[in-house]
C-alpha atoms as an extended CHARMM CRD file, in Angstrom:
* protein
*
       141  EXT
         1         1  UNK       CA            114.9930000000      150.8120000000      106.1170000000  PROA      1               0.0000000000
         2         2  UNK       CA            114.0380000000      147.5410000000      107.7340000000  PROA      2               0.0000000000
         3         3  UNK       CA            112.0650000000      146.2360000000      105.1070000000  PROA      3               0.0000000000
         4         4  UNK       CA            114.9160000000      146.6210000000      103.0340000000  PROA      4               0.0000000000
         5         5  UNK       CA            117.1180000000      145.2430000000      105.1480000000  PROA      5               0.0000000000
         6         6  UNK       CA            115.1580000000      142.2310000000      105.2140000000  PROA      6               0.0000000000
         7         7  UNK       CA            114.7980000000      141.8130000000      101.6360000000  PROA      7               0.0000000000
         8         8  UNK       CA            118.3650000000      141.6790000000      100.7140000000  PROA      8               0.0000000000
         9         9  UNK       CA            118.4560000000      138.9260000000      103.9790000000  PROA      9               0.0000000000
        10        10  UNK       CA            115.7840000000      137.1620000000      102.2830000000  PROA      10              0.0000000000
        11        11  UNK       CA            117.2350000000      137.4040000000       99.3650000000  PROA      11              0.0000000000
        12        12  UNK       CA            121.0400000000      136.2200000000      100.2150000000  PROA      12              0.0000000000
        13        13  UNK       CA            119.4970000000      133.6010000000      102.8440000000  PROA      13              0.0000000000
        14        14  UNK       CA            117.8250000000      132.0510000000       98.6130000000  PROA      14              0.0000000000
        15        15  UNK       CA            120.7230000000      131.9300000000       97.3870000000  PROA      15              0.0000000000
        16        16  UNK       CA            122.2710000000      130.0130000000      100.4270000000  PROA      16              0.0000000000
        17        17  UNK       CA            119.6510000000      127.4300000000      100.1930000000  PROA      17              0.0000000000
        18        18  UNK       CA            119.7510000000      127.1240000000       96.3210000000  PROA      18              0.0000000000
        19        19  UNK       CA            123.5480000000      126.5300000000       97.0560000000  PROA      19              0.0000000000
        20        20  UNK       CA            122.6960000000      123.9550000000       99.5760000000  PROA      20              0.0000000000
        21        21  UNK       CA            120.4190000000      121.6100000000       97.6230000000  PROA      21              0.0000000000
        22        22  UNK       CA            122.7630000000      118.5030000000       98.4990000000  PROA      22              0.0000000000
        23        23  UNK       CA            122.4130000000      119.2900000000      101.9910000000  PROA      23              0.0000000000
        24        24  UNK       CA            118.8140000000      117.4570000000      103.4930000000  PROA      24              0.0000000000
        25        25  UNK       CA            116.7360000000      120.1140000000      104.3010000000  PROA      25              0.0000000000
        26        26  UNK       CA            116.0260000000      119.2360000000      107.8920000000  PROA      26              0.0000000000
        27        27  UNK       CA            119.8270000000      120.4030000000      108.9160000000  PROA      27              0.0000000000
        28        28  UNK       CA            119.0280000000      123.3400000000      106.9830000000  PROA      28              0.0000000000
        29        29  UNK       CA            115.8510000000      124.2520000000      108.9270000000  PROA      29              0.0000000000
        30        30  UNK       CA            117.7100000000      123.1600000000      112.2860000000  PROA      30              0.0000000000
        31        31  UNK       CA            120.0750000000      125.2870000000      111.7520000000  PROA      31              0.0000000000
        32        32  UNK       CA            117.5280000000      128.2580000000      110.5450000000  PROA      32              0.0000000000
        33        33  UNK       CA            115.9090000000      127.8260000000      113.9920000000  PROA      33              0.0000000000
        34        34  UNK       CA            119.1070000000      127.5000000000      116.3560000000  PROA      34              0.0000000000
        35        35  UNK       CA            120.3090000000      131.3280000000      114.5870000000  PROA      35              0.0000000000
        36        36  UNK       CA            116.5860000000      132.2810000000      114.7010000000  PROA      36              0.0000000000
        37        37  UNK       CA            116.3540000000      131.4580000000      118.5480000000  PROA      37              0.0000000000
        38        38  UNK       CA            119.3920000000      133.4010000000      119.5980000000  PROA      38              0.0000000000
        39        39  UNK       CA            118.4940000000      136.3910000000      117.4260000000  PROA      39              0.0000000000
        40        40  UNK       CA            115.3560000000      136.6010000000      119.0870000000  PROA      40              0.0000000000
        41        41  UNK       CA            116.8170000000      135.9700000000      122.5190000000  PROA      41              0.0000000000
        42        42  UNK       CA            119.4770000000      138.7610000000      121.5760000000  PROA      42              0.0000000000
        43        43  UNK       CA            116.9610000000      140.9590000000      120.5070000000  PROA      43              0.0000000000
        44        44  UNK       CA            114.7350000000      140.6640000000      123.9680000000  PROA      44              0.0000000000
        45        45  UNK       CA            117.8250000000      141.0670000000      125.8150000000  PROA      45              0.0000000000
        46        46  UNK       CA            118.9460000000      143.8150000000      124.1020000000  PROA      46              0.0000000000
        47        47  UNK       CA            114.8860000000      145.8510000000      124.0630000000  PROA      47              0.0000000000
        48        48  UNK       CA            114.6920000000      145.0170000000      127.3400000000  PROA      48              0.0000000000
        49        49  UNK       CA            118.0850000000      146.7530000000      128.7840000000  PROA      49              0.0000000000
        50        50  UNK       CA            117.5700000000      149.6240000000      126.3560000000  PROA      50              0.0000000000
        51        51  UNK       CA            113.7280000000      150.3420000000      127.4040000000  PROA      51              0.0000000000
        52        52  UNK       CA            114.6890000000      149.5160000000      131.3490000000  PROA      52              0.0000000000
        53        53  UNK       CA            111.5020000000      148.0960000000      131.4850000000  PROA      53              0.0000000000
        54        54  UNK       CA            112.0780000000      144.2170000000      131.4300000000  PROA      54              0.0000000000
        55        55  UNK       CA            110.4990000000      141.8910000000      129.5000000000  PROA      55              0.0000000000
        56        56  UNK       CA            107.0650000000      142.7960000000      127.8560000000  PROA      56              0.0000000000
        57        57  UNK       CA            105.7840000000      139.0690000000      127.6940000000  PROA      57              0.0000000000
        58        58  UNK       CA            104.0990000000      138.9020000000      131.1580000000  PROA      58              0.0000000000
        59        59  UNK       CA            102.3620000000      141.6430000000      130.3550000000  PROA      59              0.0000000000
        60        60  UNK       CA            100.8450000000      139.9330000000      127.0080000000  PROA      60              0.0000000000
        61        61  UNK       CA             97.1300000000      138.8780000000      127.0000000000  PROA      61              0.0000000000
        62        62  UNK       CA             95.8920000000      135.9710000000      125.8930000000  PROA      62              0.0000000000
        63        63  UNK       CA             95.1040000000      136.7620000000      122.2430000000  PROA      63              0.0000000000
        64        64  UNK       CA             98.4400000000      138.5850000000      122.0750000000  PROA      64              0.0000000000
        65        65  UNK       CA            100.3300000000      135.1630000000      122.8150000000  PROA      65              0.0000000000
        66        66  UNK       CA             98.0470000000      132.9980000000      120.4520000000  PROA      66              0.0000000000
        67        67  UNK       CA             98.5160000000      135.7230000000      117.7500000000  PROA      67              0.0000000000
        68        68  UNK       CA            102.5790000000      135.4090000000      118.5990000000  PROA      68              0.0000000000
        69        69  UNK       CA            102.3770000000      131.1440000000      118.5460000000  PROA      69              0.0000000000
        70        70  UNK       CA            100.2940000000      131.2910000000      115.1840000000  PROA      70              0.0000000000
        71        71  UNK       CA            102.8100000000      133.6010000000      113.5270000000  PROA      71              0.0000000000
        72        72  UNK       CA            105.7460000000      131.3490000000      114.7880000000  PROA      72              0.0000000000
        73        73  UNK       CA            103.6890000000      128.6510000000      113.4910000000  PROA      73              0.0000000000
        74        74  UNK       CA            103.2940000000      129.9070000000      110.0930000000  PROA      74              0.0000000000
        75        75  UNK       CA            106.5050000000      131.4500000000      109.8280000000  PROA      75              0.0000000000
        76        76  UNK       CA            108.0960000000      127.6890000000      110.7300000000  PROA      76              0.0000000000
        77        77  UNK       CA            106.2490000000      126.5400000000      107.8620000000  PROA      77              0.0000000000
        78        78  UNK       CA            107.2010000000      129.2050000000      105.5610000000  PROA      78              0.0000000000
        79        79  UNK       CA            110.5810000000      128.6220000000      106.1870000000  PROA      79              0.0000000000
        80        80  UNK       CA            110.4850000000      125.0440000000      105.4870000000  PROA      80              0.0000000000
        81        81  UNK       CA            108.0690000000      125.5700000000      102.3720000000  PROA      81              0.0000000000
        82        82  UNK       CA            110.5980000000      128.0670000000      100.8780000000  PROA      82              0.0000000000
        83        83  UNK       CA            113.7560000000      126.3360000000      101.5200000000  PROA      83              0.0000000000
        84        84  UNK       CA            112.0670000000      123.1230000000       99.8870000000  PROA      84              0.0000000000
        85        85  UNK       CA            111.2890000000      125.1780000000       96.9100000000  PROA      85              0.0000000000
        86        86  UNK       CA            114.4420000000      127.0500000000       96.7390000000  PROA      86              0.0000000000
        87        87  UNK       CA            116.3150000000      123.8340000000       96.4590000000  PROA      87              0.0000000000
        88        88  UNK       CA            114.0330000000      122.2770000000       93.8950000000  PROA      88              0.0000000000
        89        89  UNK       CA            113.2930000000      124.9950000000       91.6240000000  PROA      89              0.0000000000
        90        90  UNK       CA            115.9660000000      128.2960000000       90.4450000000  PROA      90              0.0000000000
        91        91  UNK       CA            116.2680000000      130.4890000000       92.8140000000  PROA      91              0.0000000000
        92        92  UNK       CA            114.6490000000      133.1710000000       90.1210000000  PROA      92              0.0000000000
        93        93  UNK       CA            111.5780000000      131.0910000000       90.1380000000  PROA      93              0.0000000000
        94        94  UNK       CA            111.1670000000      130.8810000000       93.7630000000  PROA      94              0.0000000000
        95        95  UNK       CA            111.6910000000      134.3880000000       94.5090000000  PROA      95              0.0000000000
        96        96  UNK       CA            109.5010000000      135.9380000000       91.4630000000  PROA      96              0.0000000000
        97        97  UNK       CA            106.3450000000      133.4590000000       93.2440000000  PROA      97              0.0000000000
        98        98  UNK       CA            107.3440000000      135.1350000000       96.6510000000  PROA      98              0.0000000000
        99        99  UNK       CA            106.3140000000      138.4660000000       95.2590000000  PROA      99              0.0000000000
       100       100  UNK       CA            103.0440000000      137.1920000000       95.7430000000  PROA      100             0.0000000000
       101       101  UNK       CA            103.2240000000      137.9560000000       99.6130000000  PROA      101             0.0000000000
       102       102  UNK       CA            102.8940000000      141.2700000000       98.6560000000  PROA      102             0.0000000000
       103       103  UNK       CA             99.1610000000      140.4470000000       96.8520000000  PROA      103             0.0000000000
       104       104  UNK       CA             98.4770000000      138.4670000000      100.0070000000  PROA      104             0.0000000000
       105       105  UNK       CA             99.6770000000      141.1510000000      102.3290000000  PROA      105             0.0000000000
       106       106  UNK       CA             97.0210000000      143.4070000000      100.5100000000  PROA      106             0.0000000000
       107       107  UNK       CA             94.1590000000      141.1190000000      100.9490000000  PROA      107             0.0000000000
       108       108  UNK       CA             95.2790000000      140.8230000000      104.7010000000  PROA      108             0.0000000000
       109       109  UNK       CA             95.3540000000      144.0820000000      105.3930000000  PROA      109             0.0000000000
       110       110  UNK       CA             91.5800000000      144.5380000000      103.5640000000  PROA      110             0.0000000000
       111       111  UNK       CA             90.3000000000      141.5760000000      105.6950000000  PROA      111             0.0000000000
       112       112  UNK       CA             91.7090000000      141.6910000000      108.8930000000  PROA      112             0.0000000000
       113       113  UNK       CA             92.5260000000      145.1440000000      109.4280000000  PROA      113             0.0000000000
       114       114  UNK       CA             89.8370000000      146.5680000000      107.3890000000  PROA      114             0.0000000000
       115       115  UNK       CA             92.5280000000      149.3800000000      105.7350000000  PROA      115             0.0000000000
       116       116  UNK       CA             91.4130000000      150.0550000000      102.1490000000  PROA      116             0.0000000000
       117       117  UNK       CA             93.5430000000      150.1980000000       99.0440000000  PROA      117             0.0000000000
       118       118  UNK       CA             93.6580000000      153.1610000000       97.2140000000  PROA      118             0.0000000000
       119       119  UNK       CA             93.7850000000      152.4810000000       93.2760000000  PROA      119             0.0000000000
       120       120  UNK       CA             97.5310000000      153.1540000000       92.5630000000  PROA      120             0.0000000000
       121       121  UNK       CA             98.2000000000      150.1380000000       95.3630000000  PROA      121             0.0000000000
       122       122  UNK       CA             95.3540000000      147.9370000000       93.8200000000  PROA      122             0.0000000000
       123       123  UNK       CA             96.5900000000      148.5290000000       90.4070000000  PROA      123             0.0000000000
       124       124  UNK       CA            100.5260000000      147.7040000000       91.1160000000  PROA      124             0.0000000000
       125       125  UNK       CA             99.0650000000      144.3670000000       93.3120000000  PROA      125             0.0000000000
       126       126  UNK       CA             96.9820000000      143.2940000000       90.5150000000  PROA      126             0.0000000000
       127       127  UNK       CA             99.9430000000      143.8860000000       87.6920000000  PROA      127             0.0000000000
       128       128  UNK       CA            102.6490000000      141.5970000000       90.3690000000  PROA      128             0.0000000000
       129       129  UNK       CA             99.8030000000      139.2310000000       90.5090000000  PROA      129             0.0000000000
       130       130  UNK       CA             99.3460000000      139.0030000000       86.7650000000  PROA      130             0.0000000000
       131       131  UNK       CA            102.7270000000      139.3790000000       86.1820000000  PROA      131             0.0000000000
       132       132  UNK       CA            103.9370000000      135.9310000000       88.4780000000  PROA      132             0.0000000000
       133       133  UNK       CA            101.0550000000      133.9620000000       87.2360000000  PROA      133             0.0000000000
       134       134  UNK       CA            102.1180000000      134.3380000000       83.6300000000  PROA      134             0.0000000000
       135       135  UNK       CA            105.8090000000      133.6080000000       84.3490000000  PROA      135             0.0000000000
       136       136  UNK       CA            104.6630000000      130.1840000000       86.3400000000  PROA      136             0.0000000000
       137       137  UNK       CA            102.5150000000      129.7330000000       83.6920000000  PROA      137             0.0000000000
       138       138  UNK       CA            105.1290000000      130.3090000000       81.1200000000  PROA      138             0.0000000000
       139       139  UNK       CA            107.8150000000      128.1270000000       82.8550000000  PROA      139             0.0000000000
       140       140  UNK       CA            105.5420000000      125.3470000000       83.7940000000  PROA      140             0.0000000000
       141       141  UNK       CA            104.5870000000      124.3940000000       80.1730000000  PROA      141             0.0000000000
């Protein structure tokens, strides 16, 4: 239910950029980060009173806190990659290339987590794959 939560977020959150091509994209991505910072504080606050046992991030080892400040890293970066393409390219575009993640998600989880594919998953990551390479192709020329 989360995932699909976040897809129509994703989804609505294109659109918003698309619609805000005028607007530079550094205000957009300030503003991405202010709501993304008291989410997250929310969030902690919230986990924290619910579970009654405090914050978890004193308890975090050292690899669990350079895993966390990589992700934010990359996820920064995502964000400003996406909203740069959303606002140069149609927000169909952009969001048929993002179907991608799923293909890279796949190789992820073979790499680093060592979890095989079985053939129905490899089949439907190799036809998205296909599939968004042809329309780029098909839209670029």
């Amino acid at each position: 239910m989360i995932a699909l939560i976040s897809a129509i977020v994703c989804a609505f959150c294109a659109v918003l950029n698309r619609a805000l091509k005028a607007l530079p994209t550094p205000i957009i991505l300030f503003y991405h980060s202010i709501l993304g910072l008291i989410l997250a504080f929310t969030y902690i606050l919230i986990e924290a009173w619910i579970t009654g046992n405090g914050f978890r991030f004193p308890t975090y080892t050292n690899e669990m806190l350079m895993i966390t400040a990589g992700a934010s890293v990359f996820d920064a970066f995502a964000c400003l990659l996406a909203t740069l393409g959303q606002q140069s390219a149609s927000a169909s575009f952009v969001s048929l290339l993002s179907y991608l993640n799923i293909v890279y998600g796949y190789i992820c989880d073979l790499v680093f987590f060592h979890t095989g594919l079985n053939s129905i998953e490899l089949l439907a990551a190799i036809v998205i794959f296909l599939t968004a390479l042809a329309v780029a192709y098909k839209k670029l020329r």
